[in-house]
TIDO-713150 format. One record per residue: residue in one letter; chain; z, x, y of N, C-alpha, C in turn. Coordinates in steps of 0.02 Angstrom, whole numbers, plus 50000, padded with zeros to 5 digits. Example, Ala and Ser with C-alpha at 12.3 -4.5 7.8 and 13.67 -1.06 7.14 Angstrom:
// residues 2
a, A, 50390, 50660, 49716, 50390, 50615, 49775, 50390, 50660, 49835
s, A, 50354, 50642, 49888, 50357, 50684, 49947, 50394, 50645, 50002
// end
This chain:
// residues 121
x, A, 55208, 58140, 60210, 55280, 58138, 60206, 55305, 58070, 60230
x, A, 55304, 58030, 60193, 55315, 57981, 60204, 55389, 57953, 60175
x, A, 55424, 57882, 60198, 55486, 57868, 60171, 55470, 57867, 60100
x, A, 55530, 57873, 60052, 55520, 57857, 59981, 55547, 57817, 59951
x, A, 55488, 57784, 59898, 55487, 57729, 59867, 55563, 57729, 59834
x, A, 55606, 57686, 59838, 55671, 57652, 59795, 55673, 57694, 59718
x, A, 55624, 57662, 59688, 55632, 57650, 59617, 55614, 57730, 59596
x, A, 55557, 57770, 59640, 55568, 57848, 59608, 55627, 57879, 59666
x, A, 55639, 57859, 59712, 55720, 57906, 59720, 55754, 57887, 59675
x, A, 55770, 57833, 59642, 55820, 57823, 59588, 55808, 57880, 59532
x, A, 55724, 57895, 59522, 55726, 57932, 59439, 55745, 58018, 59481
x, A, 55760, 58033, 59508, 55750, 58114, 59554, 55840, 58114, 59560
x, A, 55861, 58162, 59519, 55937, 58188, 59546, 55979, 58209, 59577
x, A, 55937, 58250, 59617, 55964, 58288, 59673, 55919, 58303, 59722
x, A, 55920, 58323, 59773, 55889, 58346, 59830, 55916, 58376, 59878
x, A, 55865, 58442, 59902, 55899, 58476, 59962, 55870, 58464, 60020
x, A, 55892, 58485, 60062, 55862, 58498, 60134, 55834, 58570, 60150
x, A, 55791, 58548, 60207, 55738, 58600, 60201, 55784, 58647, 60254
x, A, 55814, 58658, 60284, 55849, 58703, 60309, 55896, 58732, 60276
x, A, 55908, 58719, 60205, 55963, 58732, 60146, 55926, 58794, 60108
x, A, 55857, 58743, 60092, 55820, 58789, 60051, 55792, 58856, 60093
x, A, 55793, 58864, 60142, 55775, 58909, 60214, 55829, 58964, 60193
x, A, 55880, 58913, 60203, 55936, 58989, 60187, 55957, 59027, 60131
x, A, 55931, 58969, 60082, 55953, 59005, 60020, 55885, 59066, 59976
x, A, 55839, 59050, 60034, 55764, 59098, 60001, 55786, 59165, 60078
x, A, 55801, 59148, 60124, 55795, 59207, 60159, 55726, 59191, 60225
x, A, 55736, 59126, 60235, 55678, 59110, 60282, 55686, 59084, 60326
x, A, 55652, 59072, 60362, 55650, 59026, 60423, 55628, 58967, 60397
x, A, 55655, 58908, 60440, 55627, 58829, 60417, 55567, 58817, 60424
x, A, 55529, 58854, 60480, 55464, 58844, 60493, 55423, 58856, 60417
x, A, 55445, 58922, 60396, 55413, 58933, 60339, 55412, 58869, 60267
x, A, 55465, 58846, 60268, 55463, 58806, 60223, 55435, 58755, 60236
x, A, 55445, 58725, 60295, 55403, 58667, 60333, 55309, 58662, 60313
x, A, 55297, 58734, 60311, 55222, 58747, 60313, 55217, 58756, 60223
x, A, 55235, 58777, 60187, 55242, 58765, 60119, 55240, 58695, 60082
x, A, 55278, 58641, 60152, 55260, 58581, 60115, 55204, 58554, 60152
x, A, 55177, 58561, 60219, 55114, 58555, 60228, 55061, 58569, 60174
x, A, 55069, 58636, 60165, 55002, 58634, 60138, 55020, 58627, 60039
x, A, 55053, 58608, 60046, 55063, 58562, 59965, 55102, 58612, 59911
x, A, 55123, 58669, 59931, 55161, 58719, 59888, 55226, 58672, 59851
x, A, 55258, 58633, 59913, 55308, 58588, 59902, 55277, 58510, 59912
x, A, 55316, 58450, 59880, 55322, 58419, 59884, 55401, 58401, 59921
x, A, 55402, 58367, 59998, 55462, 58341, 60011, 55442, 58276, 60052
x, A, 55467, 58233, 60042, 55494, 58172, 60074, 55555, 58142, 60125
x, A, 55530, 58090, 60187, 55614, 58086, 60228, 55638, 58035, 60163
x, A, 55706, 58020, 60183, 55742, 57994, 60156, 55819, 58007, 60185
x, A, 55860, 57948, 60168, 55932, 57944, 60193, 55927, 57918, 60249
x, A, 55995, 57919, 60276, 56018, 57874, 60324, 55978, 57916, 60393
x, A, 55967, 57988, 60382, 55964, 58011, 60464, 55859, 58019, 60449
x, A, 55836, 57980, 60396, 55769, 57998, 60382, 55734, 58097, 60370
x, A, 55790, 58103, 60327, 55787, 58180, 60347, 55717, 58220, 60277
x, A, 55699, 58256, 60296, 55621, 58305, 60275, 55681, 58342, 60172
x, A, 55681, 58294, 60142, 55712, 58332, 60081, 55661, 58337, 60006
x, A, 55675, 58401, 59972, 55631, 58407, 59938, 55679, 58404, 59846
x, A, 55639, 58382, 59805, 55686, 58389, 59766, 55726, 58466, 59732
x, A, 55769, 58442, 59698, 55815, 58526, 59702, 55776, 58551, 59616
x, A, 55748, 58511, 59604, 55727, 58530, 59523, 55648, 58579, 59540
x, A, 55639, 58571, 59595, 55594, 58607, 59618, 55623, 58664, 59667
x, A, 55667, 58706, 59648, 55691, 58751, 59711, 55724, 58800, 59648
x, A, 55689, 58874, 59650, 55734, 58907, 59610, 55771, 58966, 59651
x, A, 55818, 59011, 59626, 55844, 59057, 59675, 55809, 59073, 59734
x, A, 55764, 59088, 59729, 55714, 59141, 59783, 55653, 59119, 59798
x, A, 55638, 59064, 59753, 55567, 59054, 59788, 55550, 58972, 59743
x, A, 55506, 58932, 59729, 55478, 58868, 59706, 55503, 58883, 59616
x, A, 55512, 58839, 59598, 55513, 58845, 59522, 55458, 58855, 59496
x, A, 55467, 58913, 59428, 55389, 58949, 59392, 55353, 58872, 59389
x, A, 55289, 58875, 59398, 55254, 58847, 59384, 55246, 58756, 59403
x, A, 55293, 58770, 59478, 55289, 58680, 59512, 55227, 58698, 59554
x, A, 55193, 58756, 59572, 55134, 58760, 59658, 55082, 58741, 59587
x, A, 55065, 58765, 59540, 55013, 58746, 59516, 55003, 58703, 59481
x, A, 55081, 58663, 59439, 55071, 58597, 59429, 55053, 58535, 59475
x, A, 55070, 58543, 59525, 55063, 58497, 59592, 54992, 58515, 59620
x, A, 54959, 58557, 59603, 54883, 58577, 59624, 54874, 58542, 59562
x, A, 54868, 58513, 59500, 54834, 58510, 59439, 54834, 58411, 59446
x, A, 54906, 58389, 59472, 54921, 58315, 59491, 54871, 58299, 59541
x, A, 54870, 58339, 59579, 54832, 58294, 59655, 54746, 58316, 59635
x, A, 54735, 58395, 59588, 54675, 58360, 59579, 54650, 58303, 59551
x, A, 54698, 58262, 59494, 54680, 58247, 59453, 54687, 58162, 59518
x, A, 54688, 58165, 59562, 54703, 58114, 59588, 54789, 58083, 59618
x, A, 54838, 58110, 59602, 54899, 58069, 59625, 54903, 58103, 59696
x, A, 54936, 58046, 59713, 54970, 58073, 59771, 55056, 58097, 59762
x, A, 55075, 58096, 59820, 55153, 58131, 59812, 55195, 58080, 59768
x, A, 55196, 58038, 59800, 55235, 57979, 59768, 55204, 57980, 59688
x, A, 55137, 57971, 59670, 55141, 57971, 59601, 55164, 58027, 59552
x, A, 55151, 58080, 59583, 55175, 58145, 59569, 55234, 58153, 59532
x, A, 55300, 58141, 59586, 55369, 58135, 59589, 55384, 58088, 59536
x, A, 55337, 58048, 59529, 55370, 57980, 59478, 55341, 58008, 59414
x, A, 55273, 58037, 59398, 55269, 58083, 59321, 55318, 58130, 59323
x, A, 55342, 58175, 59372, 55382, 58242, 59374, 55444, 58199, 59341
x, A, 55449, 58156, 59369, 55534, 58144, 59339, 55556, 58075, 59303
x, A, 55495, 58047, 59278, 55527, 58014, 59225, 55520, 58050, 59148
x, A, 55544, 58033, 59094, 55550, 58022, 59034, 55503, 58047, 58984
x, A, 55484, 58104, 58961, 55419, 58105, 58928, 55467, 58131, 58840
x, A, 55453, 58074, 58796, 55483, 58112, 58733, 55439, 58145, 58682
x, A, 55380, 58161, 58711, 55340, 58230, 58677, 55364, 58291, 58707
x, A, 55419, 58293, 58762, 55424, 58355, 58781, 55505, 58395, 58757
x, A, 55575, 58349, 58732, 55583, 58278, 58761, 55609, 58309, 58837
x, A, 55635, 58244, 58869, 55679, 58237, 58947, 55614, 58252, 59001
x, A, 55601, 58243, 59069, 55565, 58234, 59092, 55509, 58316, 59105
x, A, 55468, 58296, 59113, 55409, 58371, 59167, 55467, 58412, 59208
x, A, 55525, 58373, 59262, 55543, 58440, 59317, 55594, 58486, 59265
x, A, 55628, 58434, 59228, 55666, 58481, 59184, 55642, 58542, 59124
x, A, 55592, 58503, 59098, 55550, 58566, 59039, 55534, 58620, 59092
x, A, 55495, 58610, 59154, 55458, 58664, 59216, 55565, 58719, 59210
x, A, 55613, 58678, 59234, 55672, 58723, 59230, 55680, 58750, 59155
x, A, 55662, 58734, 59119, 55690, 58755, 59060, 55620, 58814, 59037
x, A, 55592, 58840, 59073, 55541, 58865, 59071, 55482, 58868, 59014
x, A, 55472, 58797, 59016, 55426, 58779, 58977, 55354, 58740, 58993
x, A, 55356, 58765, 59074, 55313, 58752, 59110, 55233, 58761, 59079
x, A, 55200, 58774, 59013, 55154, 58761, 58987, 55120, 58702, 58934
x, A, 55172, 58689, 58930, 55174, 58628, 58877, 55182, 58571, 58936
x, A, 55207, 58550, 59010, 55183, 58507, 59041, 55126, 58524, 59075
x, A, 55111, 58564, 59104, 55045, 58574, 59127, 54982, 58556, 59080
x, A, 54994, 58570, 59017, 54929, 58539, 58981, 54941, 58459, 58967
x, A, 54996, 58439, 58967, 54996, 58369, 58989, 54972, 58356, 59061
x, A, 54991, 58381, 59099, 54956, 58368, 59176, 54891, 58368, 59165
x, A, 54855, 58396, 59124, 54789, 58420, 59139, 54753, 58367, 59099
x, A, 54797, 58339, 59036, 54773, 58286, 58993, 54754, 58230, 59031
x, A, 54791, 58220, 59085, 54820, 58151, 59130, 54727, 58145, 59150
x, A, 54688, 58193, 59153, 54622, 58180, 59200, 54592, 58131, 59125
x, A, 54594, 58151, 59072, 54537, 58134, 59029, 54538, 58034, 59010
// end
């Protein structure tokens, strides 16, 4: 969890806080805290107070968006880290079209995952 790079906070639209997303699933912060430990989430500090925020394209009513815990298991096997992650998740792909976090919302979370999976070959 490290600060984040300029140029991918620029491509990422929104973001919450992890005590936001706490309240809006019905949890304690600890719980979410440990979700991005162990890689369920991806969150980063950022802002003026360096605060723990995750993006909001990854947060659905009640629980992670269908199909971000196992796309983000499919990225880091294939080698990225967070930062590279975030920067495939949210730039531009016009085979899909508009980026990976948006098709994953638009629940078309199979058609990027086999691009994720392409990314190894």
């Amino acid at each position: 969890m490290s600060q984040i790079d300029p140029k991918i906070d620029a491509l990422i639209p929104a973001w919450m806080y992890v005590p936001d997303i706490a309240e809006q699933w019905g949890l304690v912060v600890t719980k979410v805290r440990r979700m991005v430990d162990d890689g369920t989430l991806i969150a980063v500090r950022r802002g003026e107070n360096n605060s723990l925020q995750v993006p909001a394209a990854f947060i659905g009513p009640d629980g992670p968006v269908k199909g971000i815990v196992g796309l983000l298991t499919v990225l880091r096997d294939n080698g990225y880290s967070d930062a590279e992650a975030l920067e495939w998740l949210f730039t531009d792909d016009p085979s899909l079209p508009g980026t990976p976090a948006q098709a994953l919302n638009e629940n078309r979370g199979t058609e990027v995952k086999r691009r994720a999976q392409a990314l190894l070959l």
